[in-house]
Predicted model as a PDB file, atoms N, CA, C, CB and O in Angstrom, pLDDT in the B-factor column:
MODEL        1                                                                  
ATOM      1  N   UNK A   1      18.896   0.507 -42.543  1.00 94.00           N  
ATOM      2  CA  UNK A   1      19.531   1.771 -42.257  1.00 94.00           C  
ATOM      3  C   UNK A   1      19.570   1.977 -40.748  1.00 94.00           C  
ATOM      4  CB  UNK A   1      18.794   2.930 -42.959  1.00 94.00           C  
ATOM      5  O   UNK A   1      18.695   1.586 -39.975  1.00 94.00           O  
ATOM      6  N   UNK A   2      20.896   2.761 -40.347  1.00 96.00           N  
ATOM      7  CA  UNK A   2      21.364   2.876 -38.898  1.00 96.00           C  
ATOM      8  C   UNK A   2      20.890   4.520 -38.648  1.00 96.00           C  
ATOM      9  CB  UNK A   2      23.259   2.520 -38.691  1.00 96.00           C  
ATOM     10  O   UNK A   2      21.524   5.404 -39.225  1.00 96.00           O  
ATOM     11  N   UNK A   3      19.672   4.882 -37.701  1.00 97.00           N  
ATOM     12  CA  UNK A   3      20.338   6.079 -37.702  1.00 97.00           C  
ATOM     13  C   UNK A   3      20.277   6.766 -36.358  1.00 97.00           C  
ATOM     14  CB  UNK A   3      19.812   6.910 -38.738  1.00 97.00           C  
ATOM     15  O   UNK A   3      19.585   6.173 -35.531  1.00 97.00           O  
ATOM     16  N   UNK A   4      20.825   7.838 -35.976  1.00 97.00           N  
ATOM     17  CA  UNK A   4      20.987   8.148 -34.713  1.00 97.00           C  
ATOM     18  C   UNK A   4      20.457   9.864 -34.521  1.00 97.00           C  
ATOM     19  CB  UNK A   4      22.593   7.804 -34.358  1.00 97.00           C  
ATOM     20  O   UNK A   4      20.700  10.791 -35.293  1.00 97.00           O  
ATOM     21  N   UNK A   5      19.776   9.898 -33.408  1.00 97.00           N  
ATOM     22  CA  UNK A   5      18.519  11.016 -32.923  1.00 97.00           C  
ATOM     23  C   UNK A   5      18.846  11.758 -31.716  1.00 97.00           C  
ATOM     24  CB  UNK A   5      17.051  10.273 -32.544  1.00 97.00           C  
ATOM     25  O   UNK A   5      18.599  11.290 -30.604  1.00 97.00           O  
ATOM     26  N   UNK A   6      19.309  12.721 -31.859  1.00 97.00           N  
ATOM     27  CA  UNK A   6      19.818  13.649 -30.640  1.00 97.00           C  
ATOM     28  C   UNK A   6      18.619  14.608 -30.459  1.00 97.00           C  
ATOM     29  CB  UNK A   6      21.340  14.562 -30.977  1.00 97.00           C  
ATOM     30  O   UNK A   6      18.036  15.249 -31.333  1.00 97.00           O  
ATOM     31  N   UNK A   7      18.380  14.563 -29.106  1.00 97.00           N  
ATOM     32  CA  UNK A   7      17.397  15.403 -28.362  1.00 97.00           C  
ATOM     33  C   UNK A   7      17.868  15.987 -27.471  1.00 97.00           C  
ATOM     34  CB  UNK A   7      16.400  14.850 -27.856  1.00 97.00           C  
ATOM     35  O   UNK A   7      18.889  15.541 -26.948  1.00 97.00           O  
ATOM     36  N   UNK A   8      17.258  17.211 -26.996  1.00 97.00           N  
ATOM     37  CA  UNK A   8      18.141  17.886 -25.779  1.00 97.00           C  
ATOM     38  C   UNK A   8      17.081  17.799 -24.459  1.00 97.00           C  
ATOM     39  CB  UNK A   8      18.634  19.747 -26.174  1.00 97.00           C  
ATOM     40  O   UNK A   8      15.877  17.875 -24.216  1.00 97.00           O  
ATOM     41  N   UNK A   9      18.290  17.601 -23.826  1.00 96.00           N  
ATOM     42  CA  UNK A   9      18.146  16.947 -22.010  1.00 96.00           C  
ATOM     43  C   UNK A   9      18.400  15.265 -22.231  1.00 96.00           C  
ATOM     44  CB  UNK A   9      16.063  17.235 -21.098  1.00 96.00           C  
ATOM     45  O   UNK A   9      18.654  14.465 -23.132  1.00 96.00           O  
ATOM     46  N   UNK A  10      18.184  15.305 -20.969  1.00 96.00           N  
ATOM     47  CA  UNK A  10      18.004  13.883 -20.203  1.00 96.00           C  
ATOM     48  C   UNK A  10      16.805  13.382 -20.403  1.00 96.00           C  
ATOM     49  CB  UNK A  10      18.161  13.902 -18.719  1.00 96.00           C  
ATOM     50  O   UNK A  10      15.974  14.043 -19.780  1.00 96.00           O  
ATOM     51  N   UNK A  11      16.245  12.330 -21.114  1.00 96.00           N  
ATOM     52  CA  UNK A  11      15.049  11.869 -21.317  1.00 96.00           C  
ATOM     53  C   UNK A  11      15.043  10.917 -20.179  1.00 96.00           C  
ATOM     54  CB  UNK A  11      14.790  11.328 -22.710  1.00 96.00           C  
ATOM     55  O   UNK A  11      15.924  10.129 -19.836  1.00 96.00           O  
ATOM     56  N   UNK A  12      13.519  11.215 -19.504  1.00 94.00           N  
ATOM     57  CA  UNK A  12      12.848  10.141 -18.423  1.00 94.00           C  
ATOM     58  C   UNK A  12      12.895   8.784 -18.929  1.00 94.00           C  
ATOM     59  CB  UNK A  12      11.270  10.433 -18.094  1.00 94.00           C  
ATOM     60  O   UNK A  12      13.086   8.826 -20.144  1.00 94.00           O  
ATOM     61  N   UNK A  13      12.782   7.390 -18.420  1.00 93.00           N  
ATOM     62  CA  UNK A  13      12.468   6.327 -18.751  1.00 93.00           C  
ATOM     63  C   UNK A  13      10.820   6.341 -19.143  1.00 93.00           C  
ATOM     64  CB  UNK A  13      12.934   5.471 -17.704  1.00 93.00           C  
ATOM     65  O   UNK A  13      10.641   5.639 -20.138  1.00 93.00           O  
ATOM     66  N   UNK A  14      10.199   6.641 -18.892  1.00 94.00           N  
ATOM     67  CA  UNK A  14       8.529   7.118 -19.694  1.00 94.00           C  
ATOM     68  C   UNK A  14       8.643   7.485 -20.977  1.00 94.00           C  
ATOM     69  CB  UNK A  14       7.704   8.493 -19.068  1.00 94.00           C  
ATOM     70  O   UNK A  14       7.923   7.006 -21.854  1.00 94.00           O  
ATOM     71  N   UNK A  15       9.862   8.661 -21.272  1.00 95.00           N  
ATOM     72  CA  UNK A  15       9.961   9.138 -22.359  1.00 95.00           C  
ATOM     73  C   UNK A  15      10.385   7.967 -23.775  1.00 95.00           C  
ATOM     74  CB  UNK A  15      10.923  10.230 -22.025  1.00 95.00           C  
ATOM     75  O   UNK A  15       9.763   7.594 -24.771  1.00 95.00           O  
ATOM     76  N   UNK A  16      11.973   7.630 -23.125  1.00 95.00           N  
ATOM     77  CA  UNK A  16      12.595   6.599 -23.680  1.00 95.00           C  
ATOM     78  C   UNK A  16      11.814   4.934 -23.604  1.00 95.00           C  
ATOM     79  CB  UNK A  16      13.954   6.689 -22.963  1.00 95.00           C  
ATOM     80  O   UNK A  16      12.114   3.979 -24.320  1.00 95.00           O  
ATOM     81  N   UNK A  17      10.799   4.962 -22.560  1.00 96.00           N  
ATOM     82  CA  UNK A  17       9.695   3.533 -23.214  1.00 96.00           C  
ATOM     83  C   UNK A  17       8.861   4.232 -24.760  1.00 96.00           C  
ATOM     84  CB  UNK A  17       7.964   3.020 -21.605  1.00 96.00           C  
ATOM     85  O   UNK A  17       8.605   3.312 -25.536  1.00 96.00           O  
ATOM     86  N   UNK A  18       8.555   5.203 -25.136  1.00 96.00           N  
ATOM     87  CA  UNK A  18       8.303   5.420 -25.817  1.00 96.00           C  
ATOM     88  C   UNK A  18       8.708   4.868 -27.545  1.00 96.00           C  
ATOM     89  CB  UNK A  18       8.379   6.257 -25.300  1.00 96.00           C  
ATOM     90  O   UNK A  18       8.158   4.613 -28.617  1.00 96.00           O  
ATOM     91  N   UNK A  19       9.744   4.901 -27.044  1.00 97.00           N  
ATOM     92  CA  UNK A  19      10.820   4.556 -28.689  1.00 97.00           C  
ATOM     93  C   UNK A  19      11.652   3.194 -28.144  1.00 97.00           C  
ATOM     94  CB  UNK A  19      12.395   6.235 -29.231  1.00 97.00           C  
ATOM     95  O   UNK A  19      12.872   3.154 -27.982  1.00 97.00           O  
ATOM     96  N   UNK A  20      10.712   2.092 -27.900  1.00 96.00           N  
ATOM     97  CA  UNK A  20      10.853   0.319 -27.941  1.00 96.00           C  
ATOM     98  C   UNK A  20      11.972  -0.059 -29.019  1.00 96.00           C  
ATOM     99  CB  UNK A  20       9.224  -0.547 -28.506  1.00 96.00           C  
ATOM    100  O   UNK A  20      13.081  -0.558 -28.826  1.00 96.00           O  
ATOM    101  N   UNK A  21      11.267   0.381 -30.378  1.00 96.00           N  
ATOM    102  CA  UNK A  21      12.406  -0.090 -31.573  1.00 96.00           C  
ATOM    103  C   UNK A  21      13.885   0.818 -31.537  1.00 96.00           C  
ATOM    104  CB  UNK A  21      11.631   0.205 -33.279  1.00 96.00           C  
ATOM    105  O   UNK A  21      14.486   0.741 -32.609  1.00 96.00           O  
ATOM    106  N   UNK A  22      14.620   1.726 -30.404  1.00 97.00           N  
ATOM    107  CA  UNK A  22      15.678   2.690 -30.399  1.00 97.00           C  
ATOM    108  C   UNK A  22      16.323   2.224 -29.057  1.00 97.00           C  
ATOM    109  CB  UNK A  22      15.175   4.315 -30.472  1.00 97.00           C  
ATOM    110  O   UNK A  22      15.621   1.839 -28.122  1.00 97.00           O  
ATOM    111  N   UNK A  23      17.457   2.265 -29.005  1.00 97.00           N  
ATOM    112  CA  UNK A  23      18.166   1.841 -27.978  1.00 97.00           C  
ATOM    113  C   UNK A  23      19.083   3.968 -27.392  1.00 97.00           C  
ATOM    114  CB  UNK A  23      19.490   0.145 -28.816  1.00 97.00           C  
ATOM    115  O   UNK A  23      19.663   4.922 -27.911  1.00 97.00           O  
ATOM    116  N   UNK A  24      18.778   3.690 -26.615  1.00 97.00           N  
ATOM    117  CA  UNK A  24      19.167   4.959 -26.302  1.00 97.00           C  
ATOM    118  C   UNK A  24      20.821   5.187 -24.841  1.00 97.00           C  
ATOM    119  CB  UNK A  24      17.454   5.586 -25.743  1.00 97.00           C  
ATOM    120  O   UNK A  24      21.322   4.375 -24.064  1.00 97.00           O  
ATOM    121  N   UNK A  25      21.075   6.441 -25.081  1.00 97.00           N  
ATOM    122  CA  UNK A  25      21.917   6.563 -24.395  1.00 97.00           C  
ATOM    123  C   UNK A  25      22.223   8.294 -23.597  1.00 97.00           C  
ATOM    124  CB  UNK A  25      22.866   5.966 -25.264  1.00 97.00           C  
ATOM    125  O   UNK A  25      22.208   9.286 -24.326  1.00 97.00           O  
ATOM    126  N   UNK A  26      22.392   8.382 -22.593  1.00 96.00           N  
ATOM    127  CA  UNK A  26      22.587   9.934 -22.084  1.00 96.00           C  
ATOM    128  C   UNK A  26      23.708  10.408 -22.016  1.00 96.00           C  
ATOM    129  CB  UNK A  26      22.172  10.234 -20.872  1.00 96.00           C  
ATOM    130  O   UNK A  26      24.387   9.882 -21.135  1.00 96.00           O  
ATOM    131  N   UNK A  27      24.291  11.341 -22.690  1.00 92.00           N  
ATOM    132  CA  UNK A  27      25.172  11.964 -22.609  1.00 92.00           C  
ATOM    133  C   UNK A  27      25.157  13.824 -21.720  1.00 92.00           C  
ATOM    134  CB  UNK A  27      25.445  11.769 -24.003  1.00 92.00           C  
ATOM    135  O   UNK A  27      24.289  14.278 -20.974  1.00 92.00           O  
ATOM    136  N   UNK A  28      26.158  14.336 -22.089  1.00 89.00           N  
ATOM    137  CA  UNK A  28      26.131  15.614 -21.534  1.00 89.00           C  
ATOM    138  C   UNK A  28      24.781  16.904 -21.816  1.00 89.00           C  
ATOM    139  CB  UNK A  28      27.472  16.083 -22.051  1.00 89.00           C  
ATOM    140  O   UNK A  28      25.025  17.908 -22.486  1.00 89.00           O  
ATOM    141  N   UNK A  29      23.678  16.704 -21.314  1.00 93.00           N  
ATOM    142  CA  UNK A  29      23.457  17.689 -21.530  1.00 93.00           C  
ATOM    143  C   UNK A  29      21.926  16.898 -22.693  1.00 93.00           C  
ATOM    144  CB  UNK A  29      24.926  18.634 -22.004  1.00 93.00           C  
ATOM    145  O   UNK A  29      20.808  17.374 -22.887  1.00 93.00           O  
ATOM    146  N   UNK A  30      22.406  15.879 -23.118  1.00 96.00           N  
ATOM    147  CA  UNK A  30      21.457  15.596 -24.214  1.00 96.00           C  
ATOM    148  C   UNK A  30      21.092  13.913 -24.199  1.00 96.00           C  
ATOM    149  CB  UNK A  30      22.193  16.104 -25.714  1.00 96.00           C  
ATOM    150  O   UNK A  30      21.589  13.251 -23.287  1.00 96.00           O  
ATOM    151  N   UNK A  31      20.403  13.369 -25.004  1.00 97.00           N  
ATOM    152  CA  UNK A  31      19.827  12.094 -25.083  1.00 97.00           C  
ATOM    153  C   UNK A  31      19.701  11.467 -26.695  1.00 97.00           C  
ATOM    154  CB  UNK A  31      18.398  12.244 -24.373  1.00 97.00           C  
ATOM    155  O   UNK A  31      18.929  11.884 -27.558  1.00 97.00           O  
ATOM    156  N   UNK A  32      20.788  10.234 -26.845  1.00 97.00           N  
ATOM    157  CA  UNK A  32      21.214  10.194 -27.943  1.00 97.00           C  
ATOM    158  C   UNK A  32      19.933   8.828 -28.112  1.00 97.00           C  
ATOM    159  CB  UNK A  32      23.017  10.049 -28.107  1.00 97.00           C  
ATOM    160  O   UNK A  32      19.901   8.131 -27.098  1.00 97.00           O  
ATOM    161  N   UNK A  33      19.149   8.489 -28.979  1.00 97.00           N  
ATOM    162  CA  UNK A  33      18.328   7.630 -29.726  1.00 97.00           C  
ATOM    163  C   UNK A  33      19.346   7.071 -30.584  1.00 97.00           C  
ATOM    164  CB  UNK A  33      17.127   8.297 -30.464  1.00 97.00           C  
ATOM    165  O   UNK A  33      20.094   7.837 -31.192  1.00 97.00           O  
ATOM    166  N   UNK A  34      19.493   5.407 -30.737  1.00 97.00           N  
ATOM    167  CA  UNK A  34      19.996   5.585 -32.291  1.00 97.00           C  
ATOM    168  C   UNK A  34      19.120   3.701 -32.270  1.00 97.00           C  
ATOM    169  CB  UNK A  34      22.458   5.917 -32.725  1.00 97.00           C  
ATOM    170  O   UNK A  34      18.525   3.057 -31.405  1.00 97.00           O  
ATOM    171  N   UNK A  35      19.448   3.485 -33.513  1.00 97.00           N  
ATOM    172  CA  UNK A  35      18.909   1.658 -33.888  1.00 97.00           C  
ATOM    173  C   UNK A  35      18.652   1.461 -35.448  1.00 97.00           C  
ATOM    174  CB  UNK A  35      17.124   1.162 -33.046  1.00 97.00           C  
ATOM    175  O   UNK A  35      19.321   2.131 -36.235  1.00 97.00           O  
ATOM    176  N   UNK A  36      17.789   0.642 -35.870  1.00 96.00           N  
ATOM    177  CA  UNK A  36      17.858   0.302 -37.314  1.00 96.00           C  
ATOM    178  C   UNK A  36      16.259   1.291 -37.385  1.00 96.00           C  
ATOM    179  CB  UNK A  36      17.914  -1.775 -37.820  1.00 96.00           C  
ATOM    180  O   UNK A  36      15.455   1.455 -36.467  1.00 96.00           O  
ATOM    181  N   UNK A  37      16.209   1.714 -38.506  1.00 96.00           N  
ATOM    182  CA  UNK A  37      15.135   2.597 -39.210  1.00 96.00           C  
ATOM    183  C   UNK A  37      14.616   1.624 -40.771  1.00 96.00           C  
ATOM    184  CB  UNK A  37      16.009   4.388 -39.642  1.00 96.00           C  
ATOM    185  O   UNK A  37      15.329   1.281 -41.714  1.00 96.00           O  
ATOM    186  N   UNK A  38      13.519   1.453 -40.608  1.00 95.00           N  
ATOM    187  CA  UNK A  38      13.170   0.661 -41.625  1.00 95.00           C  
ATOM    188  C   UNK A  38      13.040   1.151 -42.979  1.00 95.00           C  
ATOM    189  CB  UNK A  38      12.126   0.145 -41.312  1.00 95.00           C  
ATOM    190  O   UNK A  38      13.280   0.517 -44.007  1.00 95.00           O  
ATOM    191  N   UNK A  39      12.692   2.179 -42.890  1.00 96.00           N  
ATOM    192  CA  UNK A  39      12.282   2.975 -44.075  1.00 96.00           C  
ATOM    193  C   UNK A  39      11.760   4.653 -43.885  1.00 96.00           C  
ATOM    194  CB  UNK A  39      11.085   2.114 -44.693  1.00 96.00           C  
ATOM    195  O   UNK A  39      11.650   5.202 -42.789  1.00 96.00           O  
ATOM    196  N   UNK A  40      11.625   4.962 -44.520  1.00 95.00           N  
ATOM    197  CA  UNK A  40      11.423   6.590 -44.396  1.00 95.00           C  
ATOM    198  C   UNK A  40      10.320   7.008 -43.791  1.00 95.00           C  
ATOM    199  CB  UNK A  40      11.361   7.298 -45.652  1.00 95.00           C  
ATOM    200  O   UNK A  40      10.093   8.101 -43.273  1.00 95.00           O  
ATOM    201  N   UNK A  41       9.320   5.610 -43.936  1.00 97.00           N  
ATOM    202  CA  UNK A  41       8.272   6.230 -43.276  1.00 97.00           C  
ATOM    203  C   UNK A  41       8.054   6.165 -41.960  1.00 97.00           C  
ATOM    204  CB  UNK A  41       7.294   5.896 -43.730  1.00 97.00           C  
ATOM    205  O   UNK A  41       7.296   6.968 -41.417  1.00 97.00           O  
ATOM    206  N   UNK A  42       8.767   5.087 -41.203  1.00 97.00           N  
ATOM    207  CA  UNK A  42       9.619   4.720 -40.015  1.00 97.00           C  
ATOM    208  C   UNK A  42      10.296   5.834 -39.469  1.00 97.00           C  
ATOM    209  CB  UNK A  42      10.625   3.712 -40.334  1.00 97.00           C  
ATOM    210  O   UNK A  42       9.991   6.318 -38.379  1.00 97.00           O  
ATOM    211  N   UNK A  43      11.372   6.334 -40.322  1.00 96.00           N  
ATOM    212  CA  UNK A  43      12.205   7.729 -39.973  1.00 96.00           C  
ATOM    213  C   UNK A  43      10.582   8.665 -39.699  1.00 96.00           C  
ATOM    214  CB  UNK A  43      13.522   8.479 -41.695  1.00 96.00           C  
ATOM    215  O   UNK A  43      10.169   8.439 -38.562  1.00 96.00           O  
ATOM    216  N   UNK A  44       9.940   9.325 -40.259  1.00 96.00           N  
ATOM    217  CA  UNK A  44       8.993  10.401 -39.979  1.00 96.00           C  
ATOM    218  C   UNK A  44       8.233  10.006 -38.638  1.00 96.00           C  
ATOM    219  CB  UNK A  44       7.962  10.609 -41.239  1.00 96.00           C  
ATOM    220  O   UNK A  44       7.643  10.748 -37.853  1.00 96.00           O  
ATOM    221  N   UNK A  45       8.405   8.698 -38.598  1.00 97.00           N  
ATOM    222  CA  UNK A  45       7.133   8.415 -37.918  1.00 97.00           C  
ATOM    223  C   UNK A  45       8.007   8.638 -36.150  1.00 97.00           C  
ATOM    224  CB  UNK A  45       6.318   6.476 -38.466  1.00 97.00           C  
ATOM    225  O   UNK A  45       7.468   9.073 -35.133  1.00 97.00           O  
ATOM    226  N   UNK A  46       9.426   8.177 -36.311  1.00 97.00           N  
ATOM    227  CA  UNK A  46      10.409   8.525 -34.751  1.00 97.00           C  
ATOM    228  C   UNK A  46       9.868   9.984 -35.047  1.00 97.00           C  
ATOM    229  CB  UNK A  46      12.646   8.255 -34.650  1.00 97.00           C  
ATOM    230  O   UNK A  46       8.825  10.289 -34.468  1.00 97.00           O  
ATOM    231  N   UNK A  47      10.355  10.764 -35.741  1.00 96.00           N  
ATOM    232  CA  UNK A  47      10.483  12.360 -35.716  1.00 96.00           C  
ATOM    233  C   UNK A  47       9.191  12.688 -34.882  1.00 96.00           C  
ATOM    234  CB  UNK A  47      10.482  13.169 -37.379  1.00 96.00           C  
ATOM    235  O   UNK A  47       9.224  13.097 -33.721  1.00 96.00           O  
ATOM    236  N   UNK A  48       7.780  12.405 -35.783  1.00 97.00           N  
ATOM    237  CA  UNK A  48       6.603  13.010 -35.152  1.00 97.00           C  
ATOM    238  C   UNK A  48       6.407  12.201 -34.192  1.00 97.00           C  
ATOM    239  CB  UNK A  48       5.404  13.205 -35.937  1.00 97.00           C  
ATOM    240  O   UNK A  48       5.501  12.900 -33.739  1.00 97.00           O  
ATOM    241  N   UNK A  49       6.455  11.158 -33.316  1.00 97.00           N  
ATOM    242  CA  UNK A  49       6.760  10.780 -31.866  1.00 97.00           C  
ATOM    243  C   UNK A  49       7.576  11.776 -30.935  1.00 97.00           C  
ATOM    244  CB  UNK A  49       7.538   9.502 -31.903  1.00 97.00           C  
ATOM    245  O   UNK A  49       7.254  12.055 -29.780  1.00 97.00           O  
ATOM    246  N   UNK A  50       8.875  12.355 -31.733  1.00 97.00           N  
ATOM    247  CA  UNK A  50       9.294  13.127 -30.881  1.00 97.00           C  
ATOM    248  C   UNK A  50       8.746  14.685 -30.844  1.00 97.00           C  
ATOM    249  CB  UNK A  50      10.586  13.005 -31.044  1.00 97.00           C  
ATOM    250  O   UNK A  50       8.688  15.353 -29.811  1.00 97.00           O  
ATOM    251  N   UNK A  51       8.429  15.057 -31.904  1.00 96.00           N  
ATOM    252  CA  UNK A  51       7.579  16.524 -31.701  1.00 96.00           C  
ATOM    253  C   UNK A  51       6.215  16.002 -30.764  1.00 96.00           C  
ATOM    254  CB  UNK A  51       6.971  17.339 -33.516  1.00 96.00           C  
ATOM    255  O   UNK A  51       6.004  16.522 -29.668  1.00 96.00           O  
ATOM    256  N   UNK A  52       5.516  15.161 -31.192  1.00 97.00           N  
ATOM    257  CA  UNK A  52       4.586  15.264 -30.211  1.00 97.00           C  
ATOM    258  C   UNK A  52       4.547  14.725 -28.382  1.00 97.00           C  
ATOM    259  CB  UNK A  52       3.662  14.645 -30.937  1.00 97.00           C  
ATOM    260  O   UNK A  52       3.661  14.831 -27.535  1.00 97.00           O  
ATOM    261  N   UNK A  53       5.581  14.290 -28.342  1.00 96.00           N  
ATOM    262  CA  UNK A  53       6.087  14.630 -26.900  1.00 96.00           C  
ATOM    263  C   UNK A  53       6.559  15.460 -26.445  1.00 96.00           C  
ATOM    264  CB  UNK A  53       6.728  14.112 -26.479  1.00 96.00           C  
ATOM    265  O   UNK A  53       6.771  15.426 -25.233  1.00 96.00           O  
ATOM    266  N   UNK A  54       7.015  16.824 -27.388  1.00 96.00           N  
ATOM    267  CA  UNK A  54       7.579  18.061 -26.852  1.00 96.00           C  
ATOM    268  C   UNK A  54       9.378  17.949 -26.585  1.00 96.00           C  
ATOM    269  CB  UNK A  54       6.700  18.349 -25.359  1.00 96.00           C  
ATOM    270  O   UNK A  54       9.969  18.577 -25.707  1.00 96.00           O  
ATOM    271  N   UNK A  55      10.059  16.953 -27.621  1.00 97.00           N  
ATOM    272  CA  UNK A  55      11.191  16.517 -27.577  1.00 97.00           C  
ATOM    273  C   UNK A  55      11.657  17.859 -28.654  1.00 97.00           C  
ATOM    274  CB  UNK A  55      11.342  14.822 -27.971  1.00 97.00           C  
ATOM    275  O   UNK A  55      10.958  18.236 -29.595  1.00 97.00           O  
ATOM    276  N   UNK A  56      12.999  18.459 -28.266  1.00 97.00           N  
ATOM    277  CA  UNK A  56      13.795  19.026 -28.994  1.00 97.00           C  
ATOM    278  C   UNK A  56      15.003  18.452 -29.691  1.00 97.00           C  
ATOM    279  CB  UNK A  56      14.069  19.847 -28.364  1.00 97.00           C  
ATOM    280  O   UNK A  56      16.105  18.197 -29.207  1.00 97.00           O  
ATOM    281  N   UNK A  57      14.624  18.318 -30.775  1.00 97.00           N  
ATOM    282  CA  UNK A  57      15.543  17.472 -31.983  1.00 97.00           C  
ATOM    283  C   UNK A  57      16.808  18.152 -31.743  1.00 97.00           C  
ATOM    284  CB  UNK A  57      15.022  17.644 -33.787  1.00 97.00           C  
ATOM    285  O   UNK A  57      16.641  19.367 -31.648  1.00 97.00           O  
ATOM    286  N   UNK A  58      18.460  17.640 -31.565  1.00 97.00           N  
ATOM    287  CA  UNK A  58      19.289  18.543 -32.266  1.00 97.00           C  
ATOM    288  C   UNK A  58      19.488  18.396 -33.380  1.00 97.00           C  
ATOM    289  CB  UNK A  58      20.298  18.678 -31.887  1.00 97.00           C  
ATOM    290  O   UNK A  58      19.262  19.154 -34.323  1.00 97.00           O  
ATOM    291  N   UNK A  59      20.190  16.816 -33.333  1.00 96.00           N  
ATOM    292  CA  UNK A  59      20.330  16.256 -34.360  1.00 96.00           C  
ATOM    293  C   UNK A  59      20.043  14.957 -35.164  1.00 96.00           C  
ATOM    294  CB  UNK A  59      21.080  16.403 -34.309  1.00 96.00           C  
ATOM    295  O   UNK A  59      19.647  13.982 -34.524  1.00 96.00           O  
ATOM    296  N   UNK A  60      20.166  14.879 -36.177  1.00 96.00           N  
ATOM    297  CA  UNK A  60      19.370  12.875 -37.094  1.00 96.00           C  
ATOM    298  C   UNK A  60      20.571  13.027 -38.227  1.00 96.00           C  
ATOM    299  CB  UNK A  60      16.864  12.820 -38.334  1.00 96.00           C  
ATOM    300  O   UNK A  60      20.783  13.856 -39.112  1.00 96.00           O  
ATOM    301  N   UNK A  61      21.188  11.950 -37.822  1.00 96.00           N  
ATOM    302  CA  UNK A  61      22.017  11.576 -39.191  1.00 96.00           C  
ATOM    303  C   UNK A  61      21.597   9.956 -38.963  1.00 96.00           C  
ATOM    304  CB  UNK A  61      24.056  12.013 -39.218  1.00 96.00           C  
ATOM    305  O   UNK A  61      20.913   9.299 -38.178  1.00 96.00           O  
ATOM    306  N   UNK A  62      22.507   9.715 -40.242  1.00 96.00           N  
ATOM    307  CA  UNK A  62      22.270   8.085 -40.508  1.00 96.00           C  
ATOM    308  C   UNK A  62      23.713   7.604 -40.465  1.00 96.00           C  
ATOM    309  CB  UNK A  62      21.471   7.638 -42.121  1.00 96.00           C  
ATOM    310  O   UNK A  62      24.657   8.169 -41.016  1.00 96.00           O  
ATOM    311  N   UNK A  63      23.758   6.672 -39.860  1.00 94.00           N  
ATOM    312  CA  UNK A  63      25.291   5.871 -39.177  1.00 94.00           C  
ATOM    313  C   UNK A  63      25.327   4.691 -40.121  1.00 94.00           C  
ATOM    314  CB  UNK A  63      25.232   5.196 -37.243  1.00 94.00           C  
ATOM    315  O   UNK A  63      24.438   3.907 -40.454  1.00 94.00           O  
ATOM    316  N   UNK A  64      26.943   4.803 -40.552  1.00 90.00           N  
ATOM    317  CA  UNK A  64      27.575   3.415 -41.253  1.00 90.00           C  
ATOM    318  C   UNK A  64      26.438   2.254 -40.803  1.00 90.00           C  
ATOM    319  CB  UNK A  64      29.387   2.955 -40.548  1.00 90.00           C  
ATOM    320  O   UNK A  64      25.604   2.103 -39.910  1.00 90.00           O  
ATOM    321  N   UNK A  65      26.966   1.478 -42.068  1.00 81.00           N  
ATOM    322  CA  UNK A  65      26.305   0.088 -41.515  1.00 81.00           C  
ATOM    323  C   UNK A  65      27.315  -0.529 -41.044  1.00 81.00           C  
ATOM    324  CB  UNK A  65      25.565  -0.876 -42.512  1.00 81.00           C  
ATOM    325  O   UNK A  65      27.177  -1.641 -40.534  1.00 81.00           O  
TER     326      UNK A  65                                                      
ENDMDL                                                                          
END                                                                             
């Protein structure tokens, strides 16, 4: 599974070493995460990486394969 992780701002390179298995990208205003997700427990486990860095989720969908 493909899925892709919108956070708001510009994430530091400190931040984004954080998430090794996510290839990331900056757009306007926000910081798009996306890559392969292994399983659900994989998915929870990006999420609570990003709450506990103080990351504001916008958005998580899951992208075509």
């Amino acid at each position: 599974m493909r899925y892709e992780i919108r956070v708001d701002g510009h994430m530091s390179e400190t931040l984004t070493s954080a998430f090794p298995e996510l290839d990331h990208v900056m757009m306007s205003g926000h910081t798009v995460l996306y890559g392969s997700v292994i399983d659900e427990a994989h998915l929870y486990g990006l999420l609570a990486r990003c709450r506990s860095l103080g990351l504001r989720v916008l958005e998580m969908r899951q992208l075509p394969e």
